[in-house]
N, C-alpha and C positions, 0 to 999 in steps of 0.2 A: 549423498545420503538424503532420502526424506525428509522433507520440512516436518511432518506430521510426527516423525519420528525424533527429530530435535526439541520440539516443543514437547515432546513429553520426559524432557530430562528433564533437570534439576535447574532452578533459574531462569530468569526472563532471556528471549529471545530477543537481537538487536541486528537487525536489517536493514538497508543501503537500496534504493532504485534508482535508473539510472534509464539515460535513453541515446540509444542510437543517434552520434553527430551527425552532420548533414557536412561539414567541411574537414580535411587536415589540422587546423588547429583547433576543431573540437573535439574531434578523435586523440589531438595528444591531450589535449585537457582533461577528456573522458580517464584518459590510463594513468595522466599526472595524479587526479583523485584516488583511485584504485588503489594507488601504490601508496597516498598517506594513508588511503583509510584501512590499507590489512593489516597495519601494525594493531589495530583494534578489536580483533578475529572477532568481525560478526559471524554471526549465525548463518546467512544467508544474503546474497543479493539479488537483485532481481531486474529483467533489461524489457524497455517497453517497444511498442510496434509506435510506430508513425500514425498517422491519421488514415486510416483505409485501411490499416495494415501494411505501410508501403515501405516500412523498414523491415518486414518479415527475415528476409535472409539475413541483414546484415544485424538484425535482434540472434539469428542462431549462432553467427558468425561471435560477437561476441561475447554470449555466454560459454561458449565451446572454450573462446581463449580464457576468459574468467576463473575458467576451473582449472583449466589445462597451467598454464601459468603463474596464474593467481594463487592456484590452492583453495581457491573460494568453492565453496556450494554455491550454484546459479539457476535463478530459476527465470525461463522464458515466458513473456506472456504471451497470449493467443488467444487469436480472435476470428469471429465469424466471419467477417468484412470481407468482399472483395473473393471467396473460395467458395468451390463447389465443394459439395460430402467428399470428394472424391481426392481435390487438391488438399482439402484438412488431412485427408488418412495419410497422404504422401509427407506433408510437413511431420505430422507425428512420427510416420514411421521413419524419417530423417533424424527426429531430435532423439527416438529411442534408440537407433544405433550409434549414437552418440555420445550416449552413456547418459542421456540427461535424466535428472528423477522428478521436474517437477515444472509443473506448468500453470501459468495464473490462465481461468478463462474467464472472458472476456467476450461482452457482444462486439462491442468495440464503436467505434465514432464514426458518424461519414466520414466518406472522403472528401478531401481538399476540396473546397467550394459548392460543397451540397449542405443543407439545413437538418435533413432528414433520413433516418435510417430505412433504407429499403435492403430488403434481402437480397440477395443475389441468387438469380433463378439456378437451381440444382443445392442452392446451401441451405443454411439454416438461422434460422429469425430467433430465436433467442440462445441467451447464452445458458441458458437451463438444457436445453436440447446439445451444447457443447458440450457439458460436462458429462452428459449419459454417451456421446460420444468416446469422450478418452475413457470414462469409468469402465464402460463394456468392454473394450478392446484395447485397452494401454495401461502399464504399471506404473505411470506416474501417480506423486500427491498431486491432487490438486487444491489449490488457492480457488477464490474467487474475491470479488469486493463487493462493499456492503454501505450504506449509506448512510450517517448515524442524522443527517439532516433532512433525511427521504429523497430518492433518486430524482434529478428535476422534472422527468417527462411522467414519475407514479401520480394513479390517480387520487391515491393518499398515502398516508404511513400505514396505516393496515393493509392497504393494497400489495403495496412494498413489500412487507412484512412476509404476506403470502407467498409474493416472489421467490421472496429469498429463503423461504425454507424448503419450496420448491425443486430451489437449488440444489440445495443442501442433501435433501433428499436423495436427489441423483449420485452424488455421490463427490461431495466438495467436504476437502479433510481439515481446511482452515480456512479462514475469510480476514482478511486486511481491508481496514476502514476509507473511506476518502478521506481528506486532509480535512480537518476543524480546528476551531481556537479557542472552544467553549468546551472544558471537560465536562460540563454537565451535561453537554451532547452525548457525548459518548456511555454515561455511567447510565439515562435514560432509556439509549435503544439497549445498550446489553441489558438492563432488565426487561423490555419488550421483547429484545429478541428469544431472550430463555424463558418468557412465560408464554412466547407461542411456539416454543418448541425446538429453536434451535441451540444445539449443544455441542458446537463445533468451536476450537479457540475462537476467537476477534481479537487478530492484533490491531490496536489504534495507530494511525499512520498519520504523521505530523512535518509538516514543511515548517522547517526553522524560517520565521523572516528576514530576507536579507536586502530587500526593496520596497518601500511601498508602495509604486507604481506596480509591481512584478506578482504581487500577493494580492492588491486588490481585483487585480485582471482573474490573477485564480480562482481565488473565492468565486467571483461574480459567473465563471465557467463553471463549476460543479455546485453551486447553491453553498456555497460554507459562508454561516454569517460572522462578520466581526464584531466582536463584542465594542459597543459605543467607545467603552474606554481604552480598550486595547485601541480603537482607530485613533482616538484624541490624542495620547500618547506618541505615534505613531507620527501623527502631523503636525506634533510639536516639536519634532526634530527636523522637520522642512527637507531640504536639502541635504544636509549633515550625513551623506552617508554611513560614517562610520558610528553615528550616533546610534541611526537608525541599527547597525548589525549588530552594533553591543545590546541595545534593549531588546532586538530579538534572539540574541542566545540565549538571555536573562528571561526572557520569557515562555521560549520553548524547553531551557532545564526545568522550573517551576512547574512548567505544564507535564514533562514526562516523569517528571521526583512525584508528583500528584499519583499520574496515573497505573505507576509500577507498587506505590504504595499500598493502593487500594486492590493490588492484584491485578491487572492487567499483565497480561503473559507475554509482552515484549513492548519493544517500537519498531516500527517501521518507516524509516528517515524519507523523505524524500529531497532529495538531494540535489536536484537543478545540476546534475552533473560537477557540484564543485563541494569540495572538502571541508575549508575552515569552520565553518559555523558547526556541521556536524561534528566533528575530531573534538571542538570545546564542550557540546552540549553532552555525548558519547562520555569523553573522558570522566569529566565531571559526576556524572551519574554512579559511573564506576566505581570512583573514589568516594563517593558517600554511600552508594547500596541502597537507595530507597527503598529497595523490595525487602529488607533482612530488619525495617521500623516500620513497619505496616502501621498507620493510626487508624484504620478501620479494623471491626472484629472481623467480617465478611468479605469474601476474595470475591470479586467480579470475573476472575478467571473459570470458576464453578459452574458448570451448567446450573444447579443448583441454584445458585443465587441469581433473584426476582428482585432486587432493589434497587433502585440507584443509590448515589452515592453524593455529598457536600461536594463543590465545588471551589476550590481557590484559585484555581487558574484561570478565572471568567472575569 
C-alpha cells in the first residue's frame, strides 16, 4: 500500500528504519527486532542503503522479505551514489516487479572514505533530479527527507528551504525529518516549510537514546543540536548504561506525546536495528493517545498552518 495513502486515514502514522547488517548475527538481530516490533502493526517500515549505496541489493532483498513474511508495508531507500540513469531505471524496474510501492529518495552519502559528493558520470547530482526520475516513469510514493536543523553542506535555511520545495515539486508525496532533540526544531521549520509553500505531510523522525557515546556521534553527523540540558542530564548518568536507556525512553515518550499532540501525523523511530527502547516508547504512546488530547488549537499537520508551536521537550 502507499505510504501517502496511509497517512491520509484516520490517526497518526508510526514507522520503524532499519539498516542492512554487515554480519550473521546482525542479520539475526535485524529479524529478532522485526518480530518484537510487528506485534505493534506499524504503519510502515523502512530499510537503508549503506554508504555509497553499497547495501543496494541486500536493502531490496530485505524489504522484499519484510513484506513477504513480515506482513509489513516496506519502503526502500534510494539513492543517486555510485549509478548511472541507466543502472537507477534497472533497480526501479527490479523493485516495481516486486510489487514494492514506495521509495525514500535520496542523494545519498559518499562512499566509504571520500569527504565529498561527486556524481557519477552518466548519473545524477541531485536528489531533486531522482524524484522527477521515479515521478515520470514509476508508480511508486515517494518519501524524501528534510532537515528541520538546515542540511549541513545548505548555504542557509532559506537556501534549504528552496531545495526542498524543489523537491517537493517534482513530485515527493511525504518528507521524513532527520533525527532532533529539540521539538522546537521541528514546530519552526513546519511553519517555514508551509509559508514557503510546501504542503506535503512531515513526519518528525526521532532516535530514542540509548548511548551517549552512540547519539553524540549522530548528532555531530547530521548537525542535530543537543539541548545543554538534555546533555547534562545525559553525563550525569556516566557510565550507568541502563540509567542512560531509562532517561532516554522517558525522554523520547515526552518528545513524541509533545509532538503527536500538536498534530504531527506520525513518528518515524529510528531504530539502530534493536527493539527495546522503541516497543516501550511505541507502547506507551498508544496507551495514552496523545493525539485524541491535543493541548494546542492548531495541527501542524495542516499545510495550512504557518506557526510554530511551545516546546517542552527541549
Amino acid at each position: 500500500m502507499r505510504i501517502d495513502a496511509i497517512l491520509s486515514g484516520e490517526g497518526p502514522v508510526f514507522s520503524f528504519e532499519f539498516f542492512p547488517p554487515k554480519t550473521p548475527e546482525g542479520e539475526r538481530n535485524l529479524y529478532a527486532a522485526l518480530g518484537e516490533l510487528q506485534a505493534l502493526e506499524p504503519s510502515f517500515v523502512s530499510v537503508t542503503y549503506g554508504a555509497g549505496g553499497s547495501t543496494r541489493e541486500k536493502t531490496i532483498e530485505i524489504v522484499k522479505r519484510i513484506r513477504d513474511e513480515y506482513g509489513l508495508e516496506a519502503m526502500a531507500h534510494f539513492t543517486c551514489v555510485g549509478a548511472t540513469v541507466e543502472q537507477l531505471r534497472a533497480t526501479l524496474d527490479e523493485m516495481r516487479a516486486a510489487g514494492i510501492d514506495n521509495v525514500l529518495a535520496l542523494r545519498g552519502d559518499p562512499p566509504a572514505g571520500e569527504e565529498e559528493w561527486i556524481k557519477t558520470d552518466g548519473g545524477l547530482e541531485f536528489s531533486r533530479e531522482l524524484v522527477q526520475l521515479i515521478s515520470e516513469g514509476y508508480p511508486f510514493a515517494i518519501g524524501a527527507a528534510c532537515f528541520p536543523e538546515t542540511h549541513i553542506h545548505a548555504e542557509s535555511p532559506e537556501a534549504d528551504l528552496e531545495h526542498l520545495l524543489a523537491k517537493v515539486e517534482a513530485g515527493v508525496d511525504f518528507l521524513i525529518t532527520q533525527l532532533f532533540f529539540d521539538n522546537a526544531s521541528y514546530f519552526d521549520f513546519v511553519a517555514r516549510a508551509r509559508s514557503a509553500g510546501v504542503k506535503v505531510p512531515i513526519i518528525p523522525g526521532i532516535m530514542p537514546i540509548t548511548r551517549v557515546g552512540q547519539v553524540e556521534r549522530m548528532a555531530q553527523m547530521c548537525g542535530a543540536a543537543i539541548p545543554a540540558e538534555l546533555r547534562r542530564e545525559l553525563h550525569a548518568r556516566g557510565e550507568d548504561a541502563e540509567a542512560v536507556l531509562d532517561f532516554g525512553v522517558a525522554y523520547a515518550t515526552l518528545q513524541c506525546a509533545e509532538l503527536l499532540a500538536a498534530g504531527a501525523p506520525g513518528i518515524h523511530f529510528y531504530t539502530l536495528n534493536r527493539s527495546p527502547a522503541t516497543r516501550a516508547i511505541l507502547s506507551a504512546l498508544k496507551l495514552v493517545r496523545p493525539w485524541e488530547k491535543a493541548v494546542y488549537a492548531g495541527s501542524i499537520s495542516s499545510p495550512s498552518a504557518t506557526r510554530g508551536e511551545p516546546s517542552a521537550a527541549s
